[in-house]
C-alpha positions as a Markdown table, in Angstrom:
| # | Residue | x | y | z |
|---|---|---|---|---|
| 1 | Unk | 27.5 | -47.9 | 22.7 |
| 2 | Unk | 26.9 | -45.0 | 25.3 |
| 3 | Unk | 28.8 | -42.5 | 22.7 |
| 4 | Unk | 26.7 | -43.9 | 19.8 |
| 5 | Unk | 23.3 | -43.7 | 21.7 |
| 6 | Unk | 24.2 | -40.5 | 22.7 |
| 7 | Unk | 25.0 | -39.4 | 19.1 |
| 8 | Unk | 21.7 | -40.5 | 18.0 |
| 9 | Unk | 19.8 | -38.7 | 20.4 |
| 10 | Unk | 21.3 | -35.6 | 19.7 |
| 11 | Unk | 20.2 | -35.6 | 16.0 |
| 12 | Unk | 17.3 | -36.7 | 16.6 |
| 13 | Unk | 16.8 | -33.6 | 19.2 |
| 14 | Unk | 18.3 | -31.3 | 16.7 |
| 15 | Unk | 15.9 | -32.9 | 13.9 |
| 16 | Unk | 12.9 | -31.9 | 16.0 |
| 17 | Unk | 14.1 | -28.5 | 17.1 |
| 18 | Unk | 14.6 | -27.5 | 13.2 |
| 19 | Unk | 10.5 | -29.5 | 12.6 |
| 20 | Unk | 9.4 | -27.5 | 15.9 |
| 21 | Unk | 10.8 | -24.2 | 14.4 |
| 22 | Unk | 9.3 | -24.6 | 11.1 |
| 23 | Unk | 5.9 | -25.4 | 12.1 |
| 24 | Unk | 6.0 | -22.3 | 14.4 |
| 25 | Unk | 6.9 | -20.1 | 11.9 |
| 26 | Unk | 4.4 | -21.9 | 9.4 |
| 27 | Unk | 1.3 | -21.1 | 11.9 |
| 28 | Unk | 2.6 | -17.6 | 13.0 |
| 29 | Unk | 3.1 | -16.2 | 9.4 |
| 30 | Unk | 0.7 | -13.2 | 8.9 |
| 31 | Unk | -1.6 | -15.0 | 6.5 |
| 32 | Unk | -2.0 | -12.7 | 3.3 |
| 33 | Unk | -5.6 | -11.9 | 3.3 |
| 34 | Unk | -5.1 | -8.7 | 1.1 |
| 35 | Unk | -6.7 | -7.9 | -2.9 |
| 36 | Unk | -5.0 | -9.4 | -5.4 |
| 37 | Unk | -4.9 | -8.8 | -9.6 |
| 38 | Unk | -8.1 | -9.4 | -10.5 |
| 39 | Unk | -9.8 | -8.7 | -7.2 |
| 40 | Unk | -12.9 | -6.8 | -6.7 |
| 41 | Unk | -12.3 | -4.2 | -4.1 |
| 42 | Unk | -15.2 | -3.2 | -1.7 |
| 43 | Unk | -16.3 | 0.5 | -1.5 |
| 44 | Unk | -15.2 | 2.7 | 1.5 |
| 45 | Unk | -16.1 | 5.7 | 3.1 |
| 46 | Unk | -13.6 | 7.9 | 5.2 |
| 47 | Unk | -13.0 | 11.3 | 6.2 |
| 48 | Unk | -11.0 | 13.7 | 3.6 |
| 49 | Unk | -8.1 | 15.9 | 5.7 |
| 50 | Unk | -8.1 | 18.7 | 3.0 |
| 51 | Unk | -11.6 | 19.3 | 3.2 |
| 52 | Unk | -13.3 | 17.1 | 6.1 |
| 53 | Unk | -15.7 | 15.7 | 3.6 |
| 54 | Unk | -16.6 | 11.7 | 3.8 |
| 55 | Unk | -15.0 | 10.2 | 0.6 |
| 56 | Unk | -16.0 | 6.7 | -0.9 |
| 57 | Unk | -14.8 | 5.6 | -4.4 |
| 58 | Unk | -18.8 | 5.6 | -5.1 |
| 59 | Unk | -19.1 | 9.4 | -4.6 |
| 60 | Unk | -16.4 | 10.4 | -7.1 |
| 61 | Unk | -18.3 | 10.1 | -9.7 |
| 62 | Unk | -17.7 | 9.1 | -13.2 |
| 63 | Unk | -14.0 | 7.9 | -13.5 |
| 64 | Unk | -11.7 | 5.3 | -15.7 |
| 65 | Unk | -10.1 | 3.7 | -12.4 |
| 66 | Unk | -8.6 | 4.7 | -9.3 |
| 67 | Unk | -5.0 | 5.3 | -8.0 |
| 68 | Unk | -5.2 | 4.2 | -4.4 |
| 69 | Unk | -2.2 | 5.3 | -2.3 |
| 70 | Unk | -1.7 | 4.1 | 1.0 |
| 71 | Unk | 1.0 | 6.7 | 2.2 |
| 72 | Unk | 1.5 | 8.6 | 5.0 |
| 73 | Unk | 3.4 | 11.6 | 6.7 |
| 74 | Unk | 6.1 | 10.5 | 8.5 |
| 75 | Unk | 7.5 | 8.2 | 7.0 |
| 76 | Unk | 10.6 | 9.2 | 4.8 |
| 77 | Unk | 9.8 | 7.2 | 1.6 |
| 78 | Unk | 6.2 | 8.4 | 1.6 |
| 79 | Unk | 7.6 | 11.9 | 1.7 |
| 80 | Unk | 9.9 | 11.1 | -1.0 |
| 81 | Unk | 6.9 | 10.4 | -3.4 |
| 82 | Unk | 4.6 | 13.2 | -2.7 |
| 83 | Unk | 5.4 | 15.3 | -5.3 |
| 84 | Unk | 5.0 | 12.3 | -7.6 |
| 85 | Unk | 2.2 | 11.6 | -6.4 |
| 86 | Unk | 0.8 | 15.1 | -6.9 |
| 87 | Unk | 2.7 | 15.0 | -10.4 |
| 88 | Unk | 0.2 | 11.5 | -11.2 |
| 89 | Unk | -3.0 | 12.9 | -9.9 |
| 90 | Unk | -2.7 | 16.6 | -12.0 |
| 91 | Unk | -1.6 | 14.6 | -15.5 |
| 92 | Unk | -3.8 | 11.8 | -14.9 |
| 93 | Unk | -6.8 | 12.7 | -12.8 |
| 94 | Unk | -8.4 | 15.0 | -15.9 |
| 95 | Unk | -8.3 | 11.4 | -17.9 |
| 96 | Unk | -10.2 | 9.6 | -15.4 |
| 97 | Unk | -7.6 | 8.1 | -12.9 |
| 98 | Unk | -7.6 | 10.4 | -10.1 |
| 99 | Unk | -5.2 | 9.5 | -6.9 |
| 100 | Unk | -7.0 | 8.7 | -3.7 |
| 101 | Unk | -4.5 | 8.8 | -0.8 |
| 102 | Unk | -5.2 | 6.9 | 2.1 |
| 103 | Unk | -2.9 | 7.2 | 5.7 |
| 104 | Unk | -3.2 | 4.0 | 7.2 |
| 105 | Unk | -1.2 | 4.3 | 10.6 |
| 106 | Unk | -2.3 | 4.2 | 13.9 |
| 107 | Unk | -1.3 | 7.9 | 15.3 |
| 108 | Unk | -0.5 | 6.2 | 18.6 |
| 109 | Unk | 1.9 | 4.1 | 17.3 |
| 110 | Unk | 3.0 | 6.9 | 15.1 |
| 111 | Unk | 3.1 | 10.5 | 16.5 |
| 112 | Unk | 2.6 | 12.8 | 13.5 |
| 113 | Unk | 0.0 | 10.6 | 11.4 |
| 114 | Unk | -3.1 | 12.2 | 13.0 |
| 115 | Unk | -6.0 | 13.8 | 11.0 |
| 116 | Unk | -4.7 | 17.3 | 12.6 |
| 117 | Unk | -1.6 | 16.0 | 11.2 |
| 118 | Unk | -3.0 | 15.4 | 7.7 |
| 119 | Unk | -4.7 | 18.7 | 7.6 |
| 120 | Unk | -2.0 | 20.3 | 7.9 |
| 121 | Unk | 0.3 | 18.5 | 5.5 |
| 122 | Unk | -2.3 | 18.5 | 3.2 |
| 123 | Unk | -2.3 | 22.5 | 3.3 |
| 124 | Unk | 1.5 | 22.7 | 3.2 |
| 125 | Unk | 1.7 | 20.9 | 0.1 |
| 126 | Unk | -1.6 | 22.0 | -1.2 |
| 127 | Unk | -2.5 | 18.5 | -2.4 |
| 128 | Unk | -4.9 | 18.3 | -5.2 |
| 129 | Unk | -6.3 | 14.6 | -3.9 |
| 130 | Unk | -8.1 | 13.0 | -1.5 |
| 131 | Unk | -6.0 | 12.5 | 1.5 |
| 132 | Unk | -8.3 | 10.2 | 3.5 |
| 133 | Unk | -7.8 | 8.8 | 7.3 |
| 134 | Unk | -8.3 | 5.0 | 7.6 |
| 135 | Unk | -9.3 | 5.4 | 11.5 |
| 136 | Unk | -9.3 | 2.4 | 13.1 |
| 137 | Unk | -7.3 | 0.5 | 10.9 |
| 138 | Unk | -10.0 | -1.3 | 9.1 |
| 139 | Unk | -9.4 | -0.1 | 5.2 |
| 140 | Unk | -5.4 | -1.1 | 4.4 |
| 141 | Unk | -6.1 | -5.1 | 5.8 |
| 142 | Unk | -8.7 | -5.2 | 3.3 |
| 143 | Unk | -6.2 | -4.2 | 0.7 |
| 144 | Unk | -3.2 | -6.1 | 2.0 |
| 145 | Unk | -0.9 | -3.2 | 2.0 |
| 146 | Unk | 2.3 | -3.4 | 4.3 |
| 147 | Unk | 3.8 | -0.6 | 3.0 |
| 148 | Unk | 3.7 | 3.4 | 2.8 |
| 149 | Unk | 3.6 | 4.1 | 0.1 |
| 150 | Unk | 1.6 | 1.0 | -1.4 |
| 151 | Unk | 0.2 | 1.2 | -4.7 |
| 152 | Unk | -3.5 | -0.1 | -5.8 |
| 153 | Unk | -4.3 | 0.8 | -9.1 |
| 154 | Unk | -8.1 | -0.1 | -9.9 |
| 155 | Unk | -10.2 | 0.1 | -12.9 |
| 156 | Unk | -14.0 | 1.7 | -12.9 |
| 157 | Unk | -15.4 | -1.4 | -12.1 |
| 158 | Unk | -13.2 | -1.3 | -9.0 |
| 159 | Unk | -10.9 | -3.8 | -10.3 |
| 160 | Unk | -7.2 | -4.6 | -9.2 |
| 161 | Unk | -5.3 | -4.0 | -12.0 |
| 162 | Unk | -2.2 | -3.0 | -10.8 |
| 163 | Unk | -0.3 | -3.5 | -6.9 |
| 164 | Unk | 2.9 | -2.3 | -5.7 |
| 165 | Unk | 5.5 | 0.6 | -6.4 |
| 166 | Unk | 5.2 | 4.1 | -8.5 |
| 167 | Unk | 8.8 | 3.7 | -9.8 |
| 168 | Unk | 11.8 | 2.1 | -9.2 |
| 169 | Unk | 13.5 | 4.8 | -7.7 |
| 170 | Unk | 12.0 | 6.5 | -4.5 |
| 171 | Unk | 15.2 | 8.5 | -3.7 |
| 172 | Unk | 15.5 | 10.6 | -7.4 |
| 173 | Unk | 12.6 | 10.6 | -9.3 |
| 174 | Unk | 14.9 | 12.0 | -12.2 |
| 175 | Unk | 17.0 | 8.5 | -12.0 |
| 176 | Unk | 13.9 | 5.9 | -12.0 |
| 177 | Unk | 13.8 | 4.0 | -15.6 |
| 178 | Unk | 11.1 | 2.0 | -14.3 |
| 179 | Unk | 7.5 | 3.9 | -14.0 |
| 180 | Unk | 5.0 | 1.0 | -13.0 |
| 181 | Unk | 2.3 | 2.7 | -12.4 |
| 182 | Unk | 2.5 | 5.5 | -15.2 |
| 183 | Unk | 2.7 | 2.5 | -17.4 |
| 184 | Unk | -0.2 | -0.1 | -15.9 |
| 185 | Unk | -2.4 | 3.2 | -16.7 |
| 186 | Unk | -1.4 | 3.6 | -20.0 |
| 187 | Unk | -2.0 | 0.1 | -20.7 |
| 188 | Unk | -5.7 | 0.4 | -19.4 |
| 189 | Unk | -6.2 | 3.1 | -21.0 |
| 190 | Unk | -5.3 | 0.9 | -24.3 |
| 191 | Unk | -7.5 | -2.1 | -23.3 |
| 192 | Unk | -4.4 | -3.5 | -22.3 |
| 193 | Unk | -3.5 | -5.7 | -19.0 |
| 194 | Unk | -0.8 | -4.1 | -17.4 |
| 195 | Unk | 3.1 | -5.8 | -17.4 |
| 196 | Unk | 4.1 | -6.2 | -15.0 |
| 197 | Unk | 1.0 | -5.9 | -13.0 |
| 198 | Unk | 2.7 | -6.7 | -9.1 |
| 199 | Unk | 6.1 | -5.3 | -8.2 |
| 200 | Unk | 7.4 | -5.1 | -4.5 |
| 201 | Unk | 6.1 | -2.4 | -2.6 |
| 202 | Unk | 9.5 | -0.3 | -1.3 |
| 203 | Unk | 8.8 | 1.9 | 1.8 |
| 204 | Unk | 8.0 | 2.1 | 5.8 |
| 205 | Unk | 5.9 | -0.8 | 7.7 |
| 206 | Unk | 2.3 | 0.3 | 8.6 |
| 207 | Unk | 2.1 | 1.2 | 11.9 |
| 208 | Unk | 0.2 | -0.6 | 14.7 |
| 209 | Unk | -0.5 | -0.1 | 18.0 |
| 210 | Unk | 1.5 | -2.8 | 20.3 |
C-alpha cells in the first residue's frame, strides 16, 4: 500500500512539475507585439550616420514603398548582406523602393554599433542609403524585428507587405535560388500581393543592454 501510495504521489508531483513548467514558460514568452502583413507602420524620425540629417519615411518624399533594413555592423550576417543591400537600393531605389537601413542595437551591449561606428562604416562602404540609429531602442519593438538583418518591405501607404529574409542564402549571394525580397517588389510593382509574403528572418539577435 505504502509502495503504491508512494507511486501515486510521485506522478502526481511529476504531473505538476511538467503543468508548473509550462505555465511559466506560457507567461514568460516575449509576447510578439511587432507589424504584421497588412500592418500600418507608424512614421519615425532618426538621425542618418552618412550625413547626420534626421530621416523619417515622411521626408523622403515621393516613393512606391520602402525597404526597411534593420541590420547592423557587427554582426557577421549583416555584413554578409551589405553589398546586397547596396546592390537593392541602386537597382530599385530609382523605381521608387529605396532601402532605409536601420541599426537597432544597444552600443553597450554591442561595442562597435555606435553612431561613430556607423559613420564610419557607412564611409568605408560608401552606402548609397539611409543608415539610421534607432537610439534608445524604441523603433525595432515597434516593428517586431529579432534579427539583423530583418526585412520590412512596405508599400507608399506605409503598408507591410513583405517581412523577413533578402534571400535564402546569406553566405554566397551567387548560390541563393530564393530572392524574397527582389520578388515581393516585383509583385507590388504588378499590383500583385507578394508570395510568400513572411519567411524566417536568418541572422544575429538584437542586442540589449542586460
Amino acid at each position: 500500500m505504502n509502495r503504491l501510495m508512494s507511486s501515486k504521489s510521485g506522478l502526481l508531483m511529476s504531473t505538476l512539475g511538467i503543468l508548473g513548467l509550462i505555465l511559466f514558460f506560457a507567461f514568460t514568452e516575449p509576447v510578439d507585439t511587432g507589424y504584421k502583413v497588412g500592418d500600418v507602420t507608424a512614421d519615425f524620425n532618426l538621425q542618418n550616420a552618412v550625413d547626420d540629417s534626421w530621416v523619417s519615411l515622411n521626408s523622403l518624399g515621393e516613393v512606391k514603398g520602402y525597404i526597411i533594413a534593420f541590420t547592423c555592423n557587427t554582426c557577421p550576417y549583416a555584413v554578409m548582406y551589405e553589398d546586397r543591400l547596396i546592390a537593392l537600393h541602386n537597382k530599385y531605389a530609382p523605381q521608387g523602393y529605396p532601402v532605409v537601413a536601420i541599426n537597432p542595437n544597444d552600443p553597450e551591449a554591442k561595442p562597435g554599433d555606435g553612431f561613430a561606428d556607423m559613420k564610419k562604416r557607412a564611409a568605408e562602404k560608401k552606402f548609397p542609403f539611409k543608415y539610421l540609429f534607432d537610439a534608445g531602442q524604441k523603433v525595432y519593438p515597434q516593428f517586431g524585428a529579432t534579427r539583423t538583418p530583418h526585412i520590412y518591405l512596405l508599400d507608399n501607404d506605409r503598408v507591410v507587405r513583405y517581412i523577413g529574409a533578402i534571400d535564402n542564402n546569406a553566405q554566397d549571394a551567387s548560390a541563393a535560388n530564393e530572392h524574397y525580397l527582389s520578388s515581393a517588389i516585383e509583385a507590388l510593382k504588378k499590383g500583385e500581393d507578394p508570395n510568400p509574403d513572411f519567411t524566417k528572418a536568418v541572422g544575429c539577435s538584437i542586442k540589449v543592454k542586460s
